[in-house]
C-alpha positions in Angstrom: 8.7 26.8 -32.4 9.8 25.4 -29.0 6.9 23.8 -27.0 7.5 23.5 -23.2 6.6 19.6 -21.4 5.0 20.5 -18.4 4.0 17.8 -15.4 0.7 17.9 -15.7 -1.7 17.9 -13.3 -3.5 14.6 -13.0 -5.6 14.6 -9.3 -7.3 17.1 -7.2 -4.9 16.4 -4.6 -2.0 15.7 -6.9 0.9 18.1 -5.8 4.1 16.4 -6.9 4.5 12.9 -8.6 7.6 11.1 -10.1 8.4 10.7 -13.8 9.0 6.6 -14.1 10.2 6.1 -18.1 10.1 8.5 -21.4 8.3 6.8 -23.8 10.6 8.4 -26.5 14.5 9.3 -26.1 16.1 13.1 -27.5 15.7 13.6 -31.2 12.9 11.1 -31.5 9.5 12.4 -33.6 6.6 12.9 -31.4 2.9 13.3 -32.3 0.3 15.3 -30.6 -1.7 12.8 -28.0 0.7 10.0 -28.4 2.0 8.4 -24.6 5.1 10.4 -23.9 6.2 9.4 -20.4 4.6 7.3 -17.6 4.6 10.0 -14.1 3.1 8.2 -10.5 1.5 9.8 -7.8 0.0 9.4 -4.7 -3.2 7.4 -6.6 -1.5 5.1 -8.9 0.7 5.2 -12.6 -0.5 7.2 -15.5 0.8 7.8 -18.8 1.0 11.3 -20.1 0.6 12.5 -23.6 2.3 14.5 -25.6 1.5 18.0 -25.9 2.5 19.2 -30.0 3.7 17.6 -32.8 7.4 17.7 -33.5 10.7 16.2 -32.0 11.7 15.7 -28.2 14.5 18.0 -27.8 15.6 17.9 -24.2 14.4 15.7 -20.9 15.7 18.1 -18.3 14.3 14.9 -15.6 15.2 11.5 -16.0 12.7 8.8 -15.0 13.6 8.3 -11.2 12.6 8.4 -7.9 13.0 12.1 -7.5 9.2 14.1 -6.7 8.6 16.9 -9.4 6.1 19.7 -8.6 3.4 20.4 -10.6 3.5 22.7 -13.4 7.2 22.0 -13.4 9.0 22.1 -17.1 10.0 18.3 -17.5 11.4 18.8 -21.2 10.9 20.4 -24.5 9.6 20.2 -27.7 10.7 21.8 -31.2 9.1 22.0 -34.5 12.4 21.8 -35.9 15.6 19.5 -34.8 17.9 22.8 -35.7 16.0 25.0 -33.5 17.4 26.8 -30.8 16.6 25.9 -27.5 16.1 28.4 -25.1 18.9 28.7 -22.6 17.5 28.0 -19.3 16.6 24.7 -21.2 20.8 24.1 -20.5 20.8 25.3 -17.2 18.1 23.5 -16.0 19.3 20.4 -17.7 22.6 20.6 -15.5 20.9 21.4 -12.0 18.3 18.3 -12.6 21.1 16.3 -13.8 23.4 16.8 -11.2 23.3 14.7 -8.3 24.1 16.3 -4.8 27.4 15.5 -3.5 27.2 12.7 -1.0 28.7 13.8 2.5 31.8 12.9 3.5 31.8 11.0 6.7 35.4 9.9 8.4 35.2 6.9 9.7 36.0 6.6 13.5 39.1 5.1 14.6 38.4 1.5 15.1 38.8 0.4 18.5 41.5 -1.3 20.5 41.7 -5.0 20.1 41.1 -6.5 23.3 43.9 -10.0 23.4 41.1 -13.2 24.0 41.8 -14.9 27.1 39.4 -17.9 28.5 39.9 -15.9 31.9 37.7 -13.0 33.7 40.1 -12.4 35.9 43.1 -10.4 34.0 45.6 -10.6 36.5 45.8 -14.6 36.0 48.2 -15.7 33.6 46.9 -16.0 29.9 46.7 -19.6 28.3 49.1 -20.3 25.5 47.6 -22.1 23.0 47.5 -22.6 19.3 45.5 -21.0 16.9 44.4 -24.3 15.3 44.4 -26.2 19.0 41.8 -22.8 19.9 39.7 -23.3 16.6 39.5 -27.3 17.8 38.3 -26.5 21.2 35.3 -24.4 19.9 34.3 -27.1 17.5 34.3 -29.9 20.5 32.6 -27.3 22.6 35.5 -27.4 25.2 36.4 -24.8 27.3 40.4 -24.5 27.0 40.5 -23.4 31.1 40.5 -27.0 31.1 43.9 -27.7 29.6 45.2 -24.8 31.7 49.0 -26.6 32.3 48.4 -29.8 30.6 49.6 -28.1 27.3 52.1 -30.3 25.6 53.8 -28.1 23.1 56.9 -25.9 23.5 57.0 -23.6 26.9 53.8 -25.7 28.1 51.8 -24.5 25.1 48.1 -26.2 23.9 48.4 -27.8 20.7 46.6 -30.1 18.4 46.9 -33.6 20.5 46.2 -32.0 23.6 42.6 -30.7 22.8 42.3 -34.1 20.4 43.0 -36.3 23.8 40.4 -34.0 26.0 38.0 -34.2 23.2 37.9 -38.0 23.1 37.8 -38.5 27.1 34.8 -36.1 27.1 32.6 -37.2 23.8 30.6 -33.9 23.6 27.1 -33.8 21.8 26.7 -33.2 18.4 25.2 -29.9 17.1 21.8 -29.6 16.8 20.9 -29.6 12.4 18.2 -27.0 11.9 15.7 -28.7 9.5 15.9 -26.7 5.9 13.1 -23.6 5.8 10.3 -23.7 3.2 11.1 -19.9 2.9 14.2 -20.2 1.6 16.7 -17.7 2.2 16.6 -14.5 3.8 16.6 -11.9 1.1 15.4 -8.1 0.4 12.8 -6.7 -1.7 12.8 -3.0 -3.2 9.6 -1.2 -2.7 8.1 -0.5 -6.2 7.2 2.7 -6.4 3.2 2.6 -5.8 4.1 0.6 -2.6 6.4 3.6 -1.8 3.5 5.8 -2.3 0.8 3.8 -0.9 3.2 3.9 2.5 3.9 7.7 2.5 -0.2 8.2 1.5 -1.4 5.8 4.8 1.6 7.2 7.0 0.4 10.4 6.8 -3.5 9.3 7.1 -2.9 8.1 10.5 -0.6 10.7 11.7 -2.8 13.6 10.1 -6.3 12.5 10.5 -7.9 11.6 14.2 -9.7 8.5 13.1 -12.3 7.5 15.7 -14.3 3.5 14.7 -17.6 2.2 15.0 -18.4 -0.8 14.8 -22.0 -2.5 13.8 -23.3 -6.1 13.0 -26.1 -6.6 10.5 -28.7 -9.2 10.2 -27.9 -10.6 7.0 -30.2 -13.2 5.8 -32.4 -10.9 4.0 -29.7 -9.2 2.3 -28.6 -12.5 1.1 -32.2 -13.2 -0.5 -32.1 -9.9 -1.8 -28.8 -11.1 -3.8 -30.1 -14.4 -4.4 -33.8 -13.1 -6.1 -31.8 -10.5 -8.5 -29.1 -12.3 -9.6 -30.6 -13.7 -13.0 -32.4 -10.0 -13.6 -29.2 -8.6 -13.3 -27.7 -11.0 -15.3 -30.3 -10.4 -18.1 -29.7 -7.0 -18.0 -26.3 -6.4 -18.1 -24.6 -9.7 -18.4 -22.3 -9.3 -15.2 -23.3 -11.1 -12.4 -24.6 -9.6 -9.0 -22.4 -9.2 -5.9 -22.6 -8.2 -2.4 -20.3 -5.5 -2.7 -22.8 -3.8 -5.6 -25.7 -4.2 -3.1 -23.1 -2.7 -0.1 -22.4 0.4 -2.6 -25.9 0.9 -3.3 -27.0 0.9 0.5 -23.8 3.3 1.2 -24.8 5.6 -1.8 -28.6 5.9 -0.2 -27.1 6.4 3.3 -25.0 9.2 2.1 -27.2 10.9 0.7 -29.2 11.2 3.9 -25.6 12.6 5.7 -24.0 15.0 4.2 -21.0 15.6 6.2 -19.8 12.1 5.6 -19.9 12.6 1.9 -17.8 15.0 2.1 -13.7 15.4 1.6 -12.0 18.0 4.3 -9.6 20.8 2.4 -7.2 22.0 5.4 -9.7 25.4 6.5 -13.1 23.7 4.4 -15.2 21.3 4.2 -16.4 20.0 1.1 -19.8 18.3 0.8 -20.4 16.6 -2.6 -23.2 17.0 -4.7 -23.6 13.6 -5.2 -22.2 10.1 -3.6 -19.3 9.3 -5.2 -18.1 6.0 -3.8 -14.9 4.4 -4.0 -14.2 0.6 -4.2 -10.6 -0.7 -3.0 -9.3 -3.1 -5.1 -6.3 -5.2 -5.4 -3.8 -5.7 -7.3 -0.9 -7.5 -7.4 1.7 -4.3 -6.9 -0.4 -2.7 -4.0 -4.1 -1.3 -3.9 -6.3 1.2 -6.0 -9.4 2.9 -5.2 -11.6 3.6 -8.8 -14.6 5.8 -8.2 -18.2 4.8 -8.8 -20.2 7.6 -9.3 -23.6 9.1 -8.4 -24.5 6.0 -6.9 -27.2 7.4 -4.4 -29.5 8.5 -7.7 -28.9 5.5 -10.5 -30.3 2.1 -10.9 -28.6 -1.0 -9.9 -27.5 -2.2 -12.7 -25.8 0.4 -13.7 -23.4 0.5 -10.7 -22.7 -3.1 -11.6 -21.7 -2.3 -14.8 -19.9 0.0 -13.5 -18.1 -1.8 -10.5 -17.1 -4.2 -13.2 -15.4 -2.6 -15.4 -13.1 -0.7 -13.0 -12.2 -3.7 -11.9 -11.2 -4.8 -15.0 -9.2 -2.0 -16.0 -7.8 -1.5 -12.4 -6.3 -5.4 -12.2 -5.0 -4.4 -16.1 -3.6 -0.8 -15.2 -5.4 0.9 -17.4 -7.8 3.2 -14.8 -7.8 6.4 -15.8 -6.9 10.0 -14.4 -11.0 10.2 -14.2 -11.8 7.3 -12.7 -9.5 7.5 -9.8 -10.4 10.6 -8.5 -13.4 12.3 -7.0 -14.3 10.1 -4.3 -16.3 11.3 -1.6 -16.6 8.2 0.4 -14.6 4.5 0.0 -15.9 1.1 0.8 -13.3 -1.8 1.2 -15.1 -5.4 1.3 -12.9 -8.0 2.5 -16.1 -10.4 2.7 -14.8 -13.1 0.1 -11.7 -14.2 3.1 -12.7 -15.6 6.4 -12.4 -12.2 8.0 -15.0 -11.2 10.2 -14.2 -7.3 10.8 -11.6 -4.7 10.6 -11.0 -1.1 10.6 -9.5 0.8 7.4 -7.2 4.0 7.0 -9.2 7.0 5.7 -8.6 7.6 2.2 -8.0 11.5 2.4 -9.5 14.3 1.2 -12.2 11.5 2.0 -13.4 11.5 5.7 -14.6 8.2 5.8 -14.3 4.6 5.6 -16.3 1.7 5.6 -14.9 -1.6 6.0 -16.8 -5.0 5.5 -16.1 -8.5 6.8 -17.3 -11.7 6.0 -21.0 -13.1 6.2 -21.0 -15.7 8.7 -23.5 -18.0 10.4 -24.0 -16.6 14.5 -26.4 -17.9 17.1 -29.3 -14.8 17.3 -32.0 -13.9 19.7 -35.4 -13.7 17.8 -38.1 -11.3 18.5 -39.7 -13.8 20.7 -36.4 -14.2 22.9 -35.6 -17.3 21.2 -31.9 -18.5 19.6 -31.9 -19.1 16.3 -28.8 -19.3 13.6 -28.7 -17.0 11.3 -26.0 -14.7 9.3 -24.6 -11.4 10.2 -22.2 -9.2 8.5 -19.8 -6.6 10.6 -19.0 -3.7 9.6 -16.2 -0.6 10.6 -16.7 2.9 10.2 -13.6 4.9 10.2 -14.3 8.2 10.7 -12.2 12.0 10.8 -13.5 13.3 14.1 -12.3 17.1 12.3 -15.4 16.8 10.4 -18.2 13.6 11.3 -19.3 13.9 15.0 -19.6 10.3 16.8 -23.1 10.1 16.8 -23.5 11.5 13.1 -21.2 8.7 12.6 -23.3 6.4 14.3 -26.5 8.0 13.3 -24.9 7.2 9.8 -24.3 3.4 10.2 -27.4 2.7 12.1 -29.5 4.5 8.7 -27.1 2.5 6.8 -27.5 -1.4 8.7 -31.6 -0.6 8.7 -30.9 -0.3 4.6 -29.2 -3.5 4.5 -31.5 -5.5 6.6 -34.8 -4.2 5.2 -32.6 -4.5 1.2 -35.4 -3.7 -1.1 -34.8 -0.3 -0.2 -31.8 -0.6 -2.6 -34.1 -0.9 -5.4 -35.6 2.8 -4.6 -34.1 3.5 -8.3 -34.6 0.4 -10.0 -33.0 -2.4 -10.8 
């Protein structure tokens, strides 16, 4: 029996992807479930299983850099190496293997060779000098108009001792040394391909999506207490230890849940509002950025999304997130707060129609309720918004439900620690 390879479908929004490696070449044994090729998309890497048990037959795509649809036969399977493969197996093995003729471009006739002369002015008469005598004179940084008639070879020519005599009459300075660069050499780096994707995914944010920003500062000192009171609990609890962004996730989870057209994603004609607040977390890794999906965060305790946050961070720094855990977001926080940066705005995440970025918390001189300064620490933060969907004042209406969260914090607690 002959079992198709399909690409399978591995994101809501997943269209195409690329097929980077086989796991297995033609005429190896396969087994049901095993990894059979590595494909990436517009989220990230994933490795595909293998659909029956059997041998791999035919890859009708390579791994490259070429964009497969969905649903698209890759390859095939048989139970049997003697079995007959079906024969648009071959013909689609020739048209994915064979790569379009580049076009041939003639080259355009080069043009005409001007002859070098030190003089603007073509009707004077052209110096005669020496190739070497020439090369001389641009190494002493002398300009040969200057031997015009003093040229001592045959005919009146410039030679060798004539610029040599100039040269030493008129010491000329030496060439400035450029000190060495600690960058090294100038030299090119191929995109991988998530950077490739993580470019064509933001490109088309911004030219797609009209993002409108609002910004906000919060008061920050009782957030910090907040942090500062739970962190042993937590740590008794579920042995990880308590961040800010956990508290930020919480606060955006119970802020979300209050507007539903930010938790939303946008579908083209539709808009989507989720059933619960699924937030995303950015987070780096060395190659580029993924965003793994925290979920139901407005109706679970704290220490679950702790848990949680933790180990998707794990898994995301060791490549291992899953189709499942990538996808789904209705919302995406991206926390910067551990550099010395004290706002910024982020690219929407679509489907998502919203972003919140966070900077740092930093000390700030503060007007008290009695009119009096006072030092205390804020925290800044950027809403990116798609105007298609949120409103500016529901996005504002949004952020102000979500800074009176963070500044009176044991709200976060409304379902436990």
């Amino acid at each position: 029996m002959i079992h198709e390879i399909i690409l399978p479908m591995l994101g809501e929004t997943m269209d195409e992807g690329q097929i980077t490696a086989w796991r297995k070449a033609e005429g190896d044994k396969v087994t049901k479930g095993e990894p059979l090729f590595e494909v990436t998309t517009d989220k990230a890497a994933f490795e595909a299983e293998c659909p029956a048990d059997g041998y791999l037959r035919k890859i009708l795509f390579p791994a490259s850099d070429a964009a497969i649809p969905i649903t698209k036969v890759i390859g095939y399977i048989s139970d049997k190496l003697d079995e007959p493969l079906p024969s648009k197996a071959k013909t689609a093995a020739a048209s994915a293997g064979q790569a379009p003729a580049a076009p041939v471009v003639s080259s355009p006739a080069p043009a005409p060779t001007l002859p070098v002369t030190a003089l603007a002015d073509t009707q004077r008469v052209k110096i005669k000098i020496s190739p070497l005598a020439r090369k001389l004179a641009a190494q002493h940084n002398i300009n040969i108009e200057q031997l015009r008639g003093k040229g001592t070879g045959p005919g009146g020519r410039i030679v060798k001792k004539d610029v040599l005599a100039l040269a030493q009459a008129v010491p000329t300075a030496p060439a400035a040394q450029m000190p060495p660069s600690a960058l090294g050499q100038t030299r090119e780096i191929p995109m991988s391909k998530m950077r490739r994707v993580i470019a064509r995914r933001l490109l088309q944010s911004k030219q797609t999506i009209p993002h409108y920003y609002l910004t906000a500062q919060v008061r920050a000192d009782d957030f910090i207490k907040l942090r500062t009171d739970l962190i042993d609990t937590v740590k008794k609890a579920c042995g990880i230890r308590l961040t800010y962004t956990d508290l930020i996730i919480k606060a955006v989870g119970l802020a979300l849940a209050d507007f539903p057209t930010v938790n939303a994603t946008f579908d083209g004609d539709k808009i989507i509002v989720a059933a619960q607040a699924n937030v995303g977390m950015a987070v780096a890794i060395p190659d580029g950025l993924v965003v793994p999906v925290i979920r139901a965060v407005d109706s679970r305790p704290l220490t679950q999304i702790v848990s949680d946050r933790s180990a998707l961070v794990v898994k995301a720094r060791a490549g291992k997130l899953s189709v499942q855990e990538m996808t789904g977001g209705s919302f995406t926080v991206t926390n910067l707060g551990t550099l010395p940066i004290d706002q910024f705005a982020a690219i929407i995440n679509p489907p998502e129609v919203a972003i919140l970025a966070v900077g740092q918390i930093a000390k700030a001189a503060l007007v008290d309720n009695s009119d009096h300064i006072v030092v205390g620490s804020t925290m800044h933060m950027t809403l990116s918004a798609d105007h298609r969907v949120v409103d500016g004042a529901v996005g504002a209406e949004f952020l102000n439900r979500l800074i009176d969260i963070l500044q009176g914090p044991y709200q976060i607690l409304a379902q436990g620690i």
